[in-house]
C-alpha positions in Angstrom: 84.9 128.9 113.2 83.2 130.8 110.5 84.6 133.7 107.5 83.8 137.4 108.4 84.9 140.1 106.0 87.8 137.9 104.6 89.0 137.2 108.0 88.4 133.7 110.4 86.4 134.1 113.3 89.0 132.2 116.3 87.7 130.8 119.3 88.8 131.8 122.3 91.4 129.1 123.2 93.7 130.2 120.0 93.4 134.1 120.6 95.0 133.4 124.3 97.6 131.0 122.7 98.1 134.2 120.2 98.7 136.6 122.9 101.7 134.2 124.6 103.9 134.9 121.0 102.4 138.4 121.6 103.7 139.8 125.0 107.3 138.2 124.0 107.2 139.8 120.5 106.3 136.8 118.5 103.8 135.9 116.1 101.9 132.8 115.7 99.6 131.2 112.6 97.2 128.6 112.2 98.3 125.9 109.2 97.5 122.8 108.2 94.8 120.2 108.0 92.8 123.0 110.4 92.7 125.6 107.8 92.0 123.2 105.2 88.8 122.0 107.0 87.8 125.8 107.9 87.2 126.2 104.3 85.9 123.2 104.1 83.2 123.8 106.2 84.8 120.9 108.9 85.8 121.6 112.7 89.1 121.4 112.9 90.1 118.4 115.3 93.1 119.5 116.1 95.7 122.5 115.5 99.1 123.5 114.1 100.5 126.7 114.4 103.3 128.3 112.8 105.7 130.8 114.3 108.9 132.6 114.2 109.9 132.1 118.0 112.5 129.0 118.1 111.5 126.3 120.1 113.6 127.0 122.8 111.6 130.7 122.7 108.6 128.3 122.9 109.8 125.8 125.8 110.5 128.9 127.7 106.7 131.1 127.1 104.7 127.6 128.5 104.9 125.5 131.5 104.0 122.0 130.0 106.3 121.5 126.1 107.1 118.3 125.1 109.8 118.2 122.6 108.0 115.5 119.8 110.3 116.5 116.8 112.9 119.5 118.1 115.3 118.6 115.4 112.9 119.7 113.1 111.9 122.6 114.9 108.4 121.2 116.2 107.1 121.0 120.3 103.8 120.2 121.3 102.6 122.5 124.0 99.5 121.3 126.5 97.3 124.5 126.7 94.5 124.8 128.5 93.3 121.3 128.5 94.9 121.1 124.3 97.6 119.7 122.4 98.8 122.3 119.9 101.8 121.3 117.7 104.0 124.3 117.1 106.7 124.3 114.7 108.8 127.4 113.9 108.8 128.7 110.3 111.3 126.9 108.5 112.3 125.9 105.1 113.7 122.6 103.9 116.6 121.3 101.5 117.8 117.9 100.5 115.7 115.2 100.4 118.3 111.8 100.1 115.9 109.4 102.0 113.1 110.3 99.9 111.2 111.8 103.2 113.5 113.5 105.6 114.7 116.9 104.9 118.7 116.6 104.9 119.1 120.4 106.3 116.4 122.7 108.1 116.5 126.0 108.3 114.5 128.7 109.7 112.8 130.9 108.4 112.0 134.7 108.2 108.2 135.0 107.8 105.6 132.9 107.1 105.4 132.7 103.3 108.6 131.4 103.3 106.9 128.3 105.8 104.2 127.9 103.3 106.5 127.6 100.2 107.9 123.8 101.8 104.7 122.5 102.4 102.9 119.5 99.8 99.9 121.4 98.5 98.4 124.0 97.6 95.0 123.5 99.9 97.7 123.1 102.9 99.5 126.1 102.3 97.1 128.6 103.8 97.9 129.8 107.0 95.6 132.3 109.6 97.4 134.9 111.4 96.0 134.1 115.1 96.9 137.7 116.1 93.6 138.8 113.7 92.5 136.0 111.8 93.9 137.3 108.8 94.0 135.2 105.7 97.5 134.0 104.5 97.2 132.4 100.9 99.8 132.6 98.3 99.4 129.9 96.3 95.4 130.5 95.5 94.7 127.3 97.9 91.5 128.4 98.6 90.7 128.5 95.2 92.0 125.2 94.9 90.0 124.1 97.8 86.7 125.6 96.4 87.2 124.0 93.0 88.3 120.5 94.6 90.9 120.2 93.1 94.9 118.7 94.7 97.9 120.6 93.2 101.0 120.8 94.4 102.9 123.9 95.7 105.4 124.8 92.8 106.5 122.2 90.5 105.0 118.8 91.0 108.4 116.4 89.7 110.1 118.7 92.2 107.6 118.1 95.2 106.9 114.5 94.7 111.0 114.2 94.4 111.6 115.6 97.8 109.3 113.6 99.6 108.1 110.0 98.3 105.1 110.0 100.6 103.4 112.7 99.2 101.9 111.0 96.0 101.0 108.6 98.6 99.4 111.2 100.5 97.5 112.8 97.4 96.1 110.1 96.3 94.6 109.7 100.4 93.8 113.0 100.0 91.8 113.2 96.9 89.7 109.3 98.0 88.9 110.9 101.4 87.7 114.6 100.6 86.4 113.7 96.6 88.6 116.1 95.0 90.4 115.4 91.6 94.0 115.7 91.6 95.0 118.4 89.0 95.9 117.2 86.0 100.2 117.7 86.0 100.2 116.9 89.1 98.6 113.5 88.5 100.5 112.3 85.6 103.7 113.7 87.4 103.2 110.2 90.0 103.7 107.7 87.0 107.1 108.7 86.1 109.8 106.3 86.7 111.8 108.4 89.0 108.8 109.3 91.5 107.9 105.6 91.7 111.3 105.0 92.8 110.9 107.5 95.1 107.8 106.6 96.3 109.1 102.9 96.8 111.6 104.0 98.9 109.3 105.2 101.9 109.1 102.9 105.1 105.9 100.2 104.9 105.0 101.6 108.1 104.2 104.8 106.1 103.0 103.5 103.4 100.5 101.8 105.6 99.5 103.9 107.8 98.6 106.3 104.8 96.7 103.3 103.3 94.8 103.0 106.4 93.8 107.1 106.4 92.3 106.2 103.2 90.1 103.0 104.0 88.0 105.8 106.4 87.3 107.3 103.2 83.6 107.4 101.8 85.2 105.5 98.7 88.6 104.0 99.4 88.1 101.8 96.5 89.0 105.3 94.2 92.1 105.5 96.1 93.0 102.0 95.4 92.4 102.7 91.9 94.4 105.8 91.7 97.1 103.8 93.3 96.5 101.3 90.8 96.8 103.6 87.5 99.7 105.3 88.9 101.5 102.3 89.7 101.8 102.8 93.8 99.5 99.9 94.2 102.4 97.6 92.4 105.4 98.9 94.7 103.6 97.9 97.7 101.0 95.2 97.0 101.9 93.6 93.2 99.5 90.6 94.2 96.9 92.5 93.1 97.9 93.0 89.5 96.8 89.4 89.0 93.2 90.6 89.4 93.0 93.2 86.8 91.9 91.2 83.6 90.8 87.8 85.7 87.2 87.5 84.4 84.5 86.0 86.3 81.4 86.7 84.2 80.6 83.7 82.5 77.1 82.1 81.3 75.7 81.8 84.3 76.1 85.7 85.0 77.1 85.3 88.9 79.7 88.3 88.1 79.5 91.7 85.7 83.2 92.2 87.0 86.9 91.4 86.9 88.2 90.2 89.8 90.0 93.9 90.4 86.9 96.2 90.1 84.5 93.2 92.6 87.3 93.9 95.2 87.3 98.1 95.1 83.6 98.0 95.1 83.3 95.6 97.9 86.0 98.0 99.2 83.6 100.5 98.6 80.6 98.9 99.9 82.0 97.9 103.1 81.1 99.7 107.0 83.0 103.2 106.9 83.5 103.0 110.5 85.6 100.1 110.1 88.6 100.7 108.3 90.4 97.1 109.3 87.3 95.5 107.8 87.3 97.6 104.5 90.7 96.0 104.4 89.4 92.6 104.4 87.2 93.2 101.8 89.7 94.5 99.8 91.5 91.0 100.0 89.0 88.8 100.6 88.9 87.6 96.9 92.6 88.1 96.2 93.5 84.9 95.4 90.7 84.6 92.9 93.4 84.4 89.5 95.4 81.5 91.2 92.2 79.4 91.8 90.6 79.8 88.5 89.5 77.2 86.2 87.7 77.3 83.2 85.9 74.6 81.8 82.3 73.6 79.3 79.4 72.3 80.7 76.4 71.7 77.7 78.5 74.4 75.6 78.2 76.9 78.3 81.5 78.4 79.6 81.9 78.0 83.6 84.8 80.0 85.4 85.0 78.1 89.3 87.2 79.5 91.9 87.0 76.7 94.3 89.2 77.0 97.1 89.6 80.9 96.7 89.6 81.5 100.3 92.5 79.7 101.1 94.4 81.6 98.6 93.3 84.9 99.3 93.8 84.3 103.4 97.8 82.9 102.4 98.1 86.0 100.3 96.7 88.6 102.8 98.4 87.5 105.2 101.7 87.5 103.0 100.7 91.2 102.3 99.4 92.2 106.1 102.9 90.7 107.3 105.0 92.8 104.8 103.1 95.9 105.7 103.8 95.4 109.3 100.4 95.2 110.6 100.2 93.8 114.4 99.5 89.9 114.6 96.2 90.9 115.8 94.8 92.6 113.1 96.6 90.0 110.5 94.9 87.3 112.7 91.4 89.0 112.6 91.5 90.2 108.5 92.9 86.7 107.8 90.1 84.9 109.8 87.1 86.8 108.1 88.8 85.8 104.6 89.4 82.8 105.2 85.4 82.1 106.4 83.6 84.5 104.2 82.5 82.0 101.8 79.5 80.1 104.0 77.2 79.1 102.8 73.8 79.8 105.4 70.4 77.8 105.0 67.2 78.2 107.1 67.4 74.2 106.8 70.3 74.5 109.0 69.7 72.8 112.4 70.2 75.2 115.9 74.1 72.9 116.4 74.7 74.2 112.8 74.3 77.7 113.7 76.4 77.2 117.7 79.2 75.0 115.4 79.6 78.0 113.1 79.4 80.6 116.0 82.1 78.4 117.8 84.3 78.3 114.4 84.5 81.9 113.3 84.2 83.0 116.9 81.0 85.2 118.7 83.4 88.3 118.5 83.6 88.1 114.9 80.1 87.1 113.8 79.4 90.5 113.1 82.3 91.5 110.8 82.0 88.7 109.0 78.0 88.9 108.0 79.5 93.1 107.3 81.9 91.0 104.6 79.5 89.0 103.2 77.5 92.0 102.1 80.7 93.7 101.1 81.0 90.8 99.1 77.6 91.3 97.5 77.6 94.7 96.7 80.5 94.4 95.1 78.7 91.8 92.7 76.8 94.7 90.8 78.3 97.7 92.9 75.2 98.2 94.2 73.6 97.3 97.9 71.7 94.7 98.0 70.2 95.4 101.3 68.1 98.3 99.1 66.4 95.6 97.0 65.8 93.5 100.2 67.5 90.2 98.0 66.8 86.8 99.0 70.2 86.3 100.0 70.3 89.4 102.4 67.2 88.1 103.9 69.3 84.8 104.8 71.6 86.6 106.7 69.3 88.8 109.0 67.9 85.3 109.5 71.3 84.0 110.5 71.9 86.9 112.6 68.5 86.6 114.3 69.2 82.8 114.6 72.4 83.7 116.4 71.3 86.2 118.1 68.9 83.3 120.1 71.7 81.2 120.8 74.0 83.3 122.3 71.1 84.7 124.7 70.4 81.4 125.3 73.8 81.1 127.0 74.1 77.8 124.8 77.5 75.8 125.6 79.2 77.6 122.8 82.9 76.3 124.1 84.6 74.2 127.1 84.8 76.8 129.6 81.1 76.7 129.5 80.8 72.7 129.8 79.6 71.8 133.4 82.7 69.8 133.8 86.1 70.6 133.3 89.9 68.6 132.9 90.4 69.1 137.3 86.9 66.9 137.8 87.7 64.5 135.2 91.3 64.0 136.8 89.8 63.6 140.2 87.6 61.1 139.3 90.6 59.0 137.6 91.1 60.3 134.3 94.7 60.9 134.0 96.2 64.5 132.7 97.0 64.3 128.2 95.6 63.2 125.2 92.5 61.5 126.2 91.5 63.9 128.8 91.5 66.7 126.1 90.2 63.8 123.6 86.9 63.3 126.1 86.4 66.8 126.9 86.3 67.9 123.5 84.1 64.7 122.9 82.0 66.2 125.5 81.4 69.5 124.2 81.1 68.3 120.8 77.7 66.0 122.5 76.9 69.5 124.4 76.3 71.4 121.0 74.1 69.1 119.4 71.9 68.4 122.6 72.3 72.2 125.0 70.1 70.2 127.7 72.8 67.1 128.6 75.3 69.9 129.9 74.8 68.9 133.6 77.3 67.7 135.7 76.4 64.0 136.9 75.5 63.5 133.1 78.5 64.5 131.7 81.0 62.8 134.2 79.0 59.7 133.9 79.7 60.0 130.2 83.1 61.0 130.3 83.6 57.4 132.3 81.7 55.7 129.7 84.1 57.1 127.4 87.4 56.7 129.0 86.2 52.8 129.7 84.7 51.8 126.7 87.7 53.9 124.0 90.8 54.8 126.3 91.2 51.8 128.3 90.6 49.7 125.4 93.1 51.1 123.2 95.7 51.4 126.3 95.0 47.1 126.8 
């Protein structure tokens, strides 16, 4: 979609949704994040449209409506082969919950629809029935000179709604705009931060999440930091801000709190989840810190650090309601980022540490560890081809080997399992797990003694010379 003479150029699909409202008398705009990405040069991935038929006027125009938010005057309709959302113009009083409107009503034309809405770059709306231009709040304007303001007053917007300084601060990390200056400061007060701290975690994360696919999360997190959001949700992290780590040794330029938005920042876009991690992966930094003179130098040591940060992620991953899958997953990579890879480790060095952090996670985890390292200088150290990067493409290429090898890497590769050792007289429990285990453990350091006879002629050994002893 592209701008002729003031007016946007629809495709095809939208201009026969437009003539539906038509033929029954109705008209229909485009809103939304649609608009705001046709000025932004974007393709819209999906659309919203605005319109004064009700939505039992719009269940009865199309064959296929489901009814995703009725109450609010919103029904998705499936047209030709697309989703469109469309909500009838309404406006919106009493906010109580801090989110929900109390009342909804609809209303008359389409200005009125854009007065309710957050900003001022999503407050535009295209009629479909010419693809004329709708914009009474100067959002393109706002758009062109990237900058967030809200529609009207900002204490009054932010009060209705206790996402939405949630959801400008998202919006300003993932599209690089600067949120205007009243509207900014209009976040600290006391009474939006109540506000704000009265939206569901769910929505808190999932808004959190938007803003890790950002090209620089970590200015989000620092927005949400200055304003105070950051505190409402996740206070662990105010212990970071101030907890130094440059000492005389120079390891660190950083506090704790800038090293973890520039990992933040330095970590795989495409992977939000792991942006995460590398948000928390240091976390518990402040509560392992000791200080102490070696030969009149000062030396800050953080041993431990990974066990703290992995109890407090988790604490925080828990409380934000994240599945036990992705708790599981962040919590394993920060718990294990801090190995410590040498080409003097032996081949059962490198299938022990594949086995420990798991094959499916060997590639997030060396993604962490130069998260971890950019966020040293805020700078990637893969440009300057560092020493320590080159370890790791070592380790990966080392890895790499091994797991083509189809090395033993756990016991469901063994050659033997628990039903042969039970069938040669081993009995089910304890020792039959204790030998196996023994087994694979004697597989790892030596791949060529996984064969069959070998092993159950071992495991015999074993159960003799250890099992029967201690049973006599």
């Amino acid at each position: 979609m592209f701008i002729v003479n003031n007016k946007i150029n629809l495709p095809d699909l939208l201009k026969k949704f437009c003539s539906v409202f038509q033929e029954a008398g109705f008209s229909s705009y485009l809103v939304g994040g649609a608009v705001r990405d046709i000025f932004l040069e974007k393709e819209p991935s999906d659309y919203d449209v605005a319109t004064n038929a009700t939505p039992q006027d719009v269940i009865k125009l199309f064959r296929f409506v489901v009814p995703t938010g009725i109450e609010h005057g919103t029904v998705t309709v499936h047209f030709m082969g697309t989703e469109i959302e469309v909500t009838t113009f309404r406006t919106e009083t009493g906010y109580s919950d801090g989110r929900h409107p109390d009342t909804v009503n609809y209303a008359a034309t389409i200005e009125e629809d854009l007065s309710r809405r957050d900003f001022t770059m999503n407050a535009i709306a295209v009629n479909l029935a010419d693809g004329s231009i709708v914009d009474p709040f100067d959002g393109r304007k706002d758009i062109k000179a990237k900058i967030i303001r809200t529609v009207g007053n900002a204490h009054d917007r932010f009060m209705e709604d206790g996402l939405r300084p949630v959801r400008a601060i998202r919006f300003a990390a993932r599209l690089g705009f600067k949120i205007e200056d009243e509207t900014y400061s209009a976040i600290s007060k006391s009474e939006i931060l109540k506000k704000t701290g009265s939206i569901s975690v769910e929505r808190f994360r999932d808004e959190l999440m938007k803003m890790m696919s950002s090209n620089l999360p970590g200015n989000g997190i620092r927005m949400m930091e200055e304003t105070g959001i950051l505190n409402l949700f996740m206070p662990e992290f105010s212990k970071c801000r101030g907890c130094i780590q440059a000492d005389d040794r120079g390891y660190h330029i950083f506090d704790v709190m800038d090293h973890l938005i520039y990992a933040c920042n330095g970590c795989v876009k495409e992977k939000p989840l792991l942006r995460f991690a590398a948000l928390l992966h240091d976390i518990g930094k402040p509560d392992a810190r000791t200080e102490r003179k070696v030969d009149g130098l000062t030396i800050y040591n953080f041993y431990n650090h990974e066990k703290y940060s992995e109890k407090i992620a988790r604490e925080i991953m828990t409380r934000l309601k994240f599945s036990n899958a992705e708790i599981n997953h962040v919590c394993l990579l920060v718990e294990n980022h801090m190995f410590h890879y040498e080409s003097g480790w032996s081949d059962a060095a490198v299938r022990r540490f594949i086995i420990r952090v798991g094959s499916e996670n060997i590639e997030d985890l060396i993604d962490l560890r130069l998260a971890d390292m950019y966020g040293k200088y805020n700078e990637d150290v893969r440009i300057h081809d560092s020493p320590a990067c080159q370890l790791l493409i070592e380790l990966m290429d080392r890895i790499k080997a091994v797991q083509e090898s189809n090395n033993v890497l756990s016991l469901k590769s063994l050659a033997v399992n628990g039903r042969d050792l039970m069938q040669m007289g081993i009995p089910a429990g304890k020792s039959l797990g204790f030998i196996l285990n023994q087994l694979l453990d004697m597989v790892i350091e030596n791949p060529e003694d996984n064969d069959r006879e070998k092993l159950l002629a071992i495991a015999k050994n074993i159960y003799e010379e250890n099992i029967s002893r201690n049973m006599n």
